[in-house]
Every structure is written in structure tokens, then in C-alpha cells.
N, C-alpha and C positions, 0 to 999 in steps of 0.2 A: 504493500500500500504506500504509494507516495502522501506520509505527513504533512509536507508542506501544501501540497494542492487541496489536500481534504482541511486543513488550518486555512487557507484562504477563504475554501468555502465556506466555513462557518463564521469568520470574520465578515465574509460579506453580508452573510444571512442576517448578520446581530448591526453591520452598520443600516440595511434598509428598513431592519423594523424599527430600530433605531428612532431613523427619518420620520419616519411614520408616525409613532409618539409624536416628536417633536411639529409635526408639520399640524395634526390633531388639537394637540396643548396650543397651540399657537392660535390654529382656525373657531375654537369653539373658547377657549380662557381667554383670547387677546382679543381676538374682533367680534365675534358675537356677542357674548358677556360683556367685553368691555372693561373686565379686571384690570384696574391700576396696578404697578408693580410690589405694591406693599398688599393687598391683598390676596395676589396670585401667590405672594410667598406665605401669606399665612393659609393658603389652601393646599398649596405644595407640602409644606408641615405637617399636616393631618395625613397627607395622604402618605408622605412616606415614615410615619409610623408602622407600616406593613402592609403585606400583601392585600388583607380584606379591608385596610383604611385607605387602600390605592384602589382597588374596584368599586369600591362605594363613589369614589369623587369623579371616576372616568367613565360611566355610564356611554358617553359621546365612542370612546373606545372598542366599549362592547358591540354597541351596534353598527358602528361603523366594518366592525368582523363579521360579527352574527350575520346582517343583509347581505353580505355577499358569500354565505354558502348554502347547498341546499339540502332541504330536507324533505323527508315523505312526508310529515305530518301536518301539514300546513292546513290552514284551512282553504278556499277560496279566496281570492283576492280578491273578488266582490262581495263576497260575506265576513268582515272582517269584527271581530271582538273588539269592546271597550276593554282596553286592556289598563292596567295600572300602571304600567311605562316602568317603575325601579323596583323591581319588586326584589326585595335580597330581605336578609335572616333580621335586622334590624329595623326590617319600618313593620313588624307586625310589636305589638303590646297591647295592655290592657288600657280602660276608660272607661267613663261612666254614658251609657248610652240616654238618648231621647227623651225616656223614661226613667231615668233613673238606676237602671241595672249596670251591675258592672260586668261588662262582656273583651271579651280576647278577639283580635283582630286586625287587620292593616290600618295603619294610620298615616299614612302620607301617599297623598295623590295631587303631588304637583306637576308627575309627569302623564295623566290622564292622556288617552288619545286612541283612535281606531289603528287596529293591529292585528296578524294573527294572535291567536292566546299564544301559540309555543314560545314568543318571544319572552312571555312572563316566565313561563315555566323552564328556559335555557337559563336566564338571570340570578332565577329562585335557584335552581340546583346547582348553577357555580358556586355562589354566595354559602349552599352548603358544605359544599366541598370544603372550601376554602375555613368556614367554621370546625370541620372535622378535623383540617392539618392544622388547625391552632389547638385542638387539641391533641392532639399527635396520633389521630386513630391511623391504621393500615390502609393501607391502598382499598383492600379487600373490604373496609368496615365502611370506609367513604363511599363505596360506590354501593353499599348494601344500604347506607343512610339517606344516600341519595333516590332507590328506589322504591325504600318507602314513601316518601313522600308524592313522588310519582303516581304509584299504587293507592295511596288516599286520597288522590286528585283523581286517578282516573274512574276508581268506584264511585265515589261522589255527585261526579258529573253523571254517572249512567242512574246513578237514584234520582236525580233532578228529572232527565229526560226521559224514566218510566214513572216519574211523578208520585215516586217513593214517600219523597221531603221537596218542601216547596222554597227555592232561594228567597222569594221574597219576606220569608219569615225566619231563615235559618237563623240562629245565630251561637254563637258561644258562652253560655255562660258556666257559673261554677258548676250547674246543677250538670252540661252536659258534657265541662269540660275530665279531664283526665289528666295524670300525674302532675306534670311542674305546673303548667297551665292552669287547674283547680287549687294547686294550692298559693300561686300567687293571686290567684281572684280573689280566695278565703281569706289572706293575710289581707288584701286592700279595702276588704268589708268592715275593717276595724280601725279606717284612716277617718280623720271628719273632714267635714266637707270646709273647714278652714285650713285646711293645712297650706295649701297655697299661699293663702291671704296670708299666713301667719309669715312663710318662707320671704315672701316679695314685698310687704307692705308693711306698715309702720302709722301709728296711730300720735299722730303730732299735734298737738291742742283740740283732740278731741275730732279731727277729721285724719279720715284714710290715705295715704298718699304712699308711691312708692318708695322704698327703701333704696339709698345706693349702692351699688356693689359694680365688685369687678365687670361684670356681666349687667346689670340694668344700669343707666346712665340717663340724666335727665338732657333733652331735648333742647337744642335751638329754640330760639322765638318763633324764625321762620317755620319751620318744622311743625310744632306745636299749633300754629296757625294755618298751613297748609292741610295738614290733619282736620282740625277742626273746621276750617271750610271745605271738604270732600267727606265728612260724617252723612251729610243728609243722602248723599248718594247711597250709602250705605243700611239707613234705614229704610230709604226707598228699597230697597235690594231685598229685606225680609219683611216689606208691609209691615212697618211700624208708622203708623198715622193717628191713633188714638191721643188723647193727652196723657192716657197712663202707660202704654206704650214707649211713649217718647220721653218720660219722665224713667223711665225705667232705664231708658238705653242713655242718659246722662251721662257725657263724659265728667266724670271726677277728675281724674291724673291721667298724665301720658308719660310715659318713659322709651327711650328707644333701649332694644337686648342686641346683648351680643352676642356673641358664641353660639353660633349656628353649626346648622350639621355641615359635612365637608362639602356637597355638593351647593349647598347655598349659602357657601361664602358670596360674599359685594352686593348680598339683595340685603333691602332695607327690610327692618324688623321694627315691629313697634310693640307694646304691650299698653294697652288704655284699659283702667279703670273704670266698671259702668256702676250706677245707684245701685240696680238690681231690685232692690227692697227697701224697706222701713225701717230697719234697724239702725239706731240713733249712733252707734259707734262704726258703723260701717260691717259688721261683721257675716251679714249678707251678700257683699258686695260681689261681682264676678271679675274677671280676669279677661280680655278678649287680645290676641293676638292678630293683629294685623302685618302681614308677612309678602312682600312683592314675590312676582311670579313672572317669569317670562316664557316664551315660547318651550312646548314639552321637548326633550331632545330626542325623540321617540321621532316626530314631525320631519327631524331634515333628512330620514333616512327611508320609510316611506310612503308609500302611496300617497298622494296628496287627495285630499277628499272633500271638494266644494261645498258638500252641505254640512261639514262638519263646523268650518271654517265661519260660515254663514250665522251657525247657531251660536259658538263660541269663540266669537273677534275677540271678546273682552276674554283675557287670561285668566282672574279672578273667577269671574263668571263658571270658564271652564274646569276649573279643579273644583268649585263647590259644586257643581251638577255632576262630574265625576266620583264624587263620596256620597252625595245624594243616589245616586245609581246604585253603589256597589252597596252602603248599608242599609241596612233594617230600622234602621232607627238612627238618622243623619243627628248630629248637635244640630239644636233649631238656632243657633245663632251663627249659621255660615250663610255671608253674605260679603258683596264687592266693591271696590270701589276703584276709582282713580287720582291718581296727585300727577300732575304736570306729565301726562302724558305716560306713565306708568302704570303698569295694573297691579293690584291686590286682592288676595283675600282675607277675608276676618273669620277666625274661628274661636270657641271658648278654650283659653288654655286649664283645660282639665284636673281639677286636682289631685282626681285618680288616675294618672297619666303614669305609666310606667311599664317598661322592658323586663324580660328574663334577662339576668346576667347569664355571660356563656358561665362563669364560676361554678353558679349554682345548678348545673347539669353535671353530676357530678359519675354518670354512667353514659353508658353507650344506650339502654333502655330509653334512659331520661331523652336524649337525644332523639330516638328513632319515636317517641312519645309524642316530642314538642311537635317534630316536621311531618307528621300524622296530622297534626292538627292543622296546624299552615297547609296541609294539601286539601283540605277540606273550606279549606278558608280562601282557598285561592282558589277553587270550585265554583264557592259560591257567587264573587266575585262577577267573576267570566258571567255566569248560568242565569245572573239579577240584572246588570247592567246591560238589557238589550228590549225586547217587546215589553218586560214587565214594569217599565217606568215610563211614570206617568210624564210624558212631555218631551220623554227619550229619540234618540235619531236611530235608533234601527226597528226593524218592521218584521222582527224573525225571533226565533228566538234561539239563542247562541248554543247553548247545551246542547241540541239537536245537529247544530255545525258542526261542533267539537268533539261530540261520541264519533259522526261519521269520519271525521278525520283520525283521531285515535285507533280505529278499528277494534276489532275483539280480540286481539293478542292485549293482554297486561303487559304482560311478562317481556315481550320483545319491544314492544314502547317504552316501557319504563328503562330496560338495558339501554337498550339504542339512545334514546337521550341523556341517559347519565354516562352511558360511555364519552358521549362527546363534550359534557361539562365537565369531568375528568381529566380531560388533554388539553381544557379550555381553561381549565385552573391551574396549571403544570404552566400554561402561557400567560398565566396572569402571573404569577411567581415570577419568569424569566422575565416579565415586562415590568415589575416590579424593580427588578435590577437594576434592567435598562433608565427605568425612569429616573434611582436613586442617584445614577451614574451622569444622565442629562443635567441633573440637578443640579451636582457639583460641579459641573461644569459652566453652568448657567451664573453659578455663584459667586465661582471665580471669576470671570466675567466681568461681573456685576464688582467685584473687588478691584480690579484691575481700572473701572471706570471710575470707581471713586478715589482712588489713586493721581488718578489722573487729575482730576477737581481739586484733588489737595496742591498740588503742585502751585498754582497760583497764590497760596497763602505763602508756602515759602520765597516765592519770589517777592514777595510784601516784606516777609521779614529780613528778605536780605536789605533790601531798598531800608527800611528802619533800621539797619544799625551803619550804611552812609551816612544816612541823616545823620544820625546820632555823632559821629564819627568829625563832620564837619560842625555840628553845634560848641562840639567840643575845643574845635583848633578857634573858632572866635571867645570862646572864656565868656566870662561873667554869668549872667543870667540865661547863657546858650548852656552853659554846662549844668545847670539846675533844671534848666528843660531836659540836656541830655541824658540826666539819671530816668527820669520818668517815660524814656524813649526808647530807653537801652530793657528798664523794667517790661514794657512794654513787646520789645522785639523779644524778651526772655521767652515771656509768657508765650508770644506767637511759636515759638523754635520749640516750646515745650509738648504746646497743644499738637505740632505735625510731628512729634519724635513720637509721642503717645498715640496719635493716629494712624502713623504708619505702624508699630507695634501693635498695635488692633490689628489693624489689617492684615499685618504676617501671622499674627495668632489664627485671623480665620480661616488665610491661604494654608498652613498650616493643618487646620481642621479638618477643611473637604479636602485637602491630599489624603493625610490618613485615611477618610471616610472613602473616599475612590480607589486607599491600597486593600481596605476592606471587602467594599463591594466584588473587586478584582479578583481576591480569593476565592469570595463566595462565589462566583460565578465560575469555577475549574468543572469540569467535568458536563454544563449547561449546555453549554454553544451547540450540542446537536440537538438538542431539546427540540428546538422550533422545528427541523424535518420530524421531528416524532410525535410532534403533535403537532402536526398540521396533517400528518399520514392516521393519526387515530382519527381527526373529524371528518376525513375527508371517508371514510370505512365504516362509520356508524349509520349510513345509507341503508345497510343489508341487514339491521338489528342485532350485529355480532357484538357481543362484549369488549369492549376496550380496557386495558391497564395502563397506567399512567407508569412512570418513572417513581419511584421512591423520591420524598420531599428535598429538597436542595438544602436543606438543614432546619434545626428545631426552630421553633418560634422564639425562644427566648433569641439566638441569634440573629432572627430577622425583626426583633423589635428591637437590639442594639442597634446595628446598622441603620434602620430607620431613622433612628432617636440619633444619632452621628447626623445623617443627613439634615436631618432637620433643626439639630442646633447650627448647623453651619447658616443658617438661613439668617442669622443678624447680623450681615457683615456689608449688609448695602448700605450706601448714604443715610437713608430713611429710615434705617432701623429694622427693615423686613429681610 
């Protein structure tokens, strides 16, 4: 075997998917979006925390892969599902539904939009994957987790479409959930219903207002006034018109939050305080989170669908009729608005809002329990959001589309698509790498330019100790200026010795962190022919195996955590 020709090919392999990221990050983080440079680095942050903190924020990634391979299970491309656009292990948790119940279920649908279902279901089972190597299970235990959940979506869906169980009623609660699932329901039946209020708010002479923290931040004038003139939009949006209506949806307080999940870093967030009720201390009061939205990224990849467009221009609009679709019992206070040509939506932030930790799955049971449920919950989903809502855009009913597509093999549907999020999680890993690697390269870069900006302060201070120099050869009251000149130019020559020592500190940091990554990635570089030869082969429903993990997670959350402190060494501080 000639090495060096098989070492080029893999070098080439790793410089075009390379490109590929970077051209990606560039078209959807820089021009779409619109990310500032001190933004994109606090989203790059998060994401290179690890493999499943890098799939969460790349979404744009996924499907930019996903649409261009094919597979048998599609549905028709004129019978397409409202699909939930991000569906992975973390946007499903518990909350208090409509009524009052506390039920398990998805809770983010900002990427709403018409789709085949398979796309949720490729997302949902990477996302698991990628949860089973943080916990370090077997190739063998991943793709067995992975077709559970498969297996309780695709039963699911055939009890909807012989009208077993009805989507528009399904839901989760304690009584029908099982193992972790029931018992975080049970644990949150014992929170009250201030706990929020207590967490976020502060009772200061007798009125409710927000509390400061790292994360809530009081508002601009402008802001707070922008807001408060785009409010009636908003009650217009949920028929609030009564005077006790509108007395009720009384903005109190506004605060903007920070700390967003990784894919909605640089959208604006707000949290306003409404009266709610009567209680003279506030202690009824609710929470409403008003959160911008922009185009699903589901959208630029495909079909484009006129009447879809038609119904949901406003982006707001569209995620609240997408959770209105999918649940049984929507929060009734999802409703939309706009500020300066921006869209939003408002929902209640929940006080019974809360995730499974992966911690507390503390079996391979636990696990094959949890994504039992999530397939069933991503059944429902699909099986509700189509003829059975009232006002809804499609004219069929989807469960009927998506049994026919599925076909009557379980067994070879569920393999076939987990074999190929298997070799697609092996590729998030290696793109993983790639990214940590862009990164630091991006950073040093980015070092190199503020280097460069410094450079004119030292030429200031050379110029101040001339001055200083000729103050001094005229005497008198030039040399008492020239002490405070010379002090002066100290100070200048101290601040660029300390700045440039920054700066090789950081130069410094992403080297290490790229001799890192560099390691980590010995033995990869064929990865990508080996998975892209397993996707390209789950066509025929044969099982696929992945490669054994490129190393533990504790490794790949150091390396992260390297990458991502190197990210303070721009001018800005990002």
C-alpha cells in the first residue's frame, strides 16, 4: 500500500469537509443570522463544549447532509408532515399544560415547518446516539437505544391510524407516564406555583419587579418603550379586549435574559411581568417570555410551499400555530408580535418547566424507558398536526402518510434508520474536531488582528517619550511637564507589554488546544469514507456499525473547554 497516497487522500477528505463547515458557519452564523463577532464566539463556546453541544447549535449542518441523501422512507413530496424542525434529546421536558396538568413532552418549536416526518426522526436518533456515547454505552447498546425509540414511534403511529388512541387527546402524564419520566412528573407535583416568581422576582416596597442577575438585566429606555408600544399587537394576537382581560395582561416589569440555548444565541429575549390577578403582593403574578424568531432552518433546504408561506409570513405567528398543532392543551398565552420589523413570540415561562438530566438515567433501562416515551411523543406530534387542527394547512391526515411510508417491517425500518444515525454520529464527532480545529484557527486570526490595532498605541508611545525627551533639553517648567509625559508614555509601554502578553498567552492557548485536537484526531481521517459508505448502504435495511468512539467524553469535554476558553483573546473580549 503506498502511505503517502492513501495520507493525501485522507488529508484531502478532512481539508473539503473542512470547507464545508466553514463555508456553512459563514452562510447561515455571518449572513443570515447576522451574528456580530462577539456573539458568534459566545455560540462557538457552547458548541464546542462537545460533540452533542456542537449538533444542537448546527442544525443548518445537519440538513444541509440529510437533503442530499436518499432514502426509502420518505413520504411524498406533496404530502408533507408538520414536522418540529430540531427535534434532539433536549427540547423534550416537563410543564404545566392548558389545564393545569403536569405533562412530558417537546417544548420548542421555533423550527416548525412542512417536511417529510423522517427528517425529525434522522435528528431525534442522532441526538440519541450521541447521548448514549456521553454515556459511554457500546456501539451495540447505541444502536439497540436507538431502535427503541424507532419501535415506539413506529407502533404509535399504527395505533393513531387504526384509531387505537386519538392524537388529539394523547398526552403524557404521571398517571400514563413510566420510569424516569413518572417520576420527574411526581417530584414536580410538589413545586408551587411560585417558584419562579420567587427564583426571578423581588418584592421592593411592596411591588413585584425583577431581580438582577447575571442572566436577567434591566432594559434600555428605548427597549422598554418599543416593547411596550408593540404589546397591543400582542393582545390583539390572543383576543384580549375585555377590560379585565387587559387589566390582567398589564405589563408590570420588563427585563431582557440572557443565556439562551446555543442555537438562539443574537435573538433578542425578553421576560415581562403581567398583573395576572388580585393579589396585593404580586404573588399571583405570571412570567411571559417574549423571544424573536426568525426564518425555520428547516425552510432553506426544502420544498418551498406557497401556502404555507401565505399563512405564516409572521415568524411568531408561525411557531405559536406550530405548538398549537402539535399539543393537546397549547399554554393559552402564546401569542405574537413585532418590534421594528422583527418577529416574536410570547409564551408563559413555566414554573414547572424542567428537563431529565442525562445524570439521572442512571441504566441502560432508564434510557431505553425515557426514548420509549419521546417515540411516542414524536408520534403524536406528526399524527395531530395535520387535518385534526382547527385552522391547520393540510387536508389529510399525516399518520395515514407515514404508516404507508414506514411499511410493515418494524424491524428493518427501525435498523435501517438507526444504522445510518450511527455513521451520522461517528460524523458529527469527526466534524466536531474539524470545527474545534477551525476554531482555533479562527482565533488566532482574530489574535493576530488585534495585534495588529495595538501596534499604533506603541507608535504613540514612542512619539511621547520624543516629546518628552525635547521638553526636557528646554528645562524649566518643560521638564515638570516632562515627568508627567515620561509617566505617561510608562503607562502607554506598560499597557502594550501586558497586551501583547495577553495575547501570546492566548496564541499560546489555541496552539496547545490544536496540539490537542491533533492527537485526538490519529487514527479518524478514514472515518469520513466509513461513514459516508455506512449511509450511503442503509438503503437495503442492513445493519450498520459505527467505528468504536474516538475517545471518552471526559476527553472530548476537555478539549472543548481548551477550545472554548481560547475564545477571549479578541479585541472585544469574545
Amino acid at each position: 500500500m503506498n502511505e503517502k497516497l492513501t495520507e493525501r487522500v485522507k488529508l484531502t477528505q478532512r481539508k473539503l469537509r473542512k470547507g464545508t463547515l466553514r463555508a456553512v458557519f459563514e452562510e447561515f452564523d455571518g449572513k443570515l443570522m447576522g451574528l456580530g463577532e462577539g456573539k458568534r464566539a459566545e455560540k462557538y463556546r457552547k458548541m464546542a463544549a462537545g460533540p452533542f453541544s456542537f449538533y444542537r447549535g448546527s442544525a443548518y449542518l445537519f440538513y444541509f447532509d440529510v437533503t442530499r441523501e436518499w432514502f426509502p422512507y420518505h413520504t411524498p413530496a406533496e404530502r408533507p408532515t408538520w414536522i418540529q424542525g430540531d427535534l434532539h434529546f433536549e427540547n423534550f421536558g416537563a410543564f404545566r399544560s392548558a389545564r393545569g396538568a403536569l405533562v412530558y413532552d417537546v417544548n420548542d418549536f421555533d423550527e416548525g415547518y412542512l417536511g417529510s416526518y423522517l427528517y425529525d426522526l434522522l435528528r431525534m436518533s442522532v441526538s440519541i446516539a450521541l447521548v448514549a456515547r456521553m454515556k459511554e454505552l457500546p456501539v451495540s447498546s447505541q444502536q439497540d437505544v436507538m431502535e427503541e425509540y424507532l419501535h415506539s414511534y413506529w407502533r404509535q403511529m399504527r395505533r393513531f391510524a387504526r384509531g387505537k388512541d386519538d392524537p388529539a387527546s394523547f398526552q403524557m402524564d404521571a398517571e400514563h407516564a413510566e420510569g424516569p419520566v413518572k417520576k420527574l412528573l411526581r417530584k414536580l407535583q410538589k413545586r408551587r406555583d411560585q417558584h419562579l416568581l420567587e427564583k426571578v422576582t423581588a418584592l421592593v416596597q411592596e411591588h413585584r419587579q425583577f431581580a438582577e442577575t447575571e442572566e436577567i438585566t434591566t432594559p434600555s429606555q428605548a427597549e422598554q418603550e418599543a416593547l411596550a408600544e408593540a404589546w397591543p399587537q400582542y393582545l390583539a394576537s390572543v383576543q384580549a379586549d375585555d377590560a379585565e382581560e387587559l387589566r390582567h395582561f398589564g405589563m408590570k416589569d420588563i427585563a431582557v435574559k440572557h443565556g439562551s440555548g446555543t442555537a438562539s444565541i443574537g435573538l433578542d429575549r425578553y421576560y415581562v411581568l403581567i398583573e395576572a390577578g388580585a393579589d396585593d403582593l404580586g404573588a399571583d403574578d405570571v412570567v411571559l417570555e417574549v423571544k424573536e424568531v426568525r426564518v425555520p432552518v428547516p425552510a432553506y433546504f426544502m420544498k418551498y410551499d406557497e401556502s404555507f408561506w401565505q399563512a405564516f409570513g409572521h415568524q411568531g405567528k408561525r411557531v405559536v400555530m406550530t405548538q398549537q398543532a402539535m399539543h393537546h392543551e397549547a399554554d393559552p398565552y402564546l401569542g405574537y408580535l413585532s418590534i421594528d420589523g422583527r418577529d416574536y413570540y410570547v409564551r408563559e415561562r413555566s414554573p414547572y418547566k424542567k428537563r431529565l438530566k442525562l445524570e439521572s438515567l442512571e441504566s441502560t433501562g432508564d434510557l431505553h424507558s425515557v426514548v420509549s416515551s419521546m417515540g411516542k411523543l414524536t408520534a403524536k406530534l406528526h399524527a395531530r398536526a395535520d387535518a385534526d387542527v382547527e385552522k391547520g394547512i393540510l387536508g389529510y391526515h399525516s399518520e395515514h402518510e407515514i404508516v404507508q411510508a414506514m411499511g410493515d417491517d418494524a424491524e428493518t425500518f427501525s435498523r435501517s434508520i438507526a444504522g445510518w444515525a450511527l455513521a451520522y454520529a461517528e460524523q458529527v464527532e469527526q466534524d466536531y474536531e474539524l470545527f474545534t480545529e477551525w476554531l482555533t484557527g479562527r482565533l488566532r486570526s482574530r489574535g493576530k488582528t488585534s495585534a495588529r490595532k495595538a501596534e499604533p498605541a506603541r507608535m504613540g508611545s514612542a512619539k511621547a517619550r520624543r516629546t518628552s525627551a525635547a521638553a526636557e533639553a528646554r528645562g524649566g517648567t518643560g521638564r515638570e511637564a516632562s515627568a508627567e509625559v515620561r509617566a505617561s508614555a510608562k503607562a502607554g509601554r506598560q499597557g502594550t507589554v501586558e497586551g501583547g502578553a495577553s495575547a501570546k498567552a492566548g496564541r499560546q492557548g489555541t496552539a496547545d488546544g490544536g496540539a490537542r485536537a491533533s492527537a485526538g484526531r490519529q487514527g479518524t481521517a478514514d472515518g469520513g469514507a466509513s461513514a459516508s459508505a455506512g449511509r450511503q448502504g442503509t438503503a437495503d435495511g442492513s445493519a450498520r456499525t459505527a467505528p468504536a468512539r474516538l475517545g471518552t467524553a471526559e476527553a472530548e469535554a476537555s478539549a472543548g473547554a481548551e477550545a472554548g476558553a481560547g475564545a477571549g483573546i479578541g479585541p472585544d473580549g469574545s
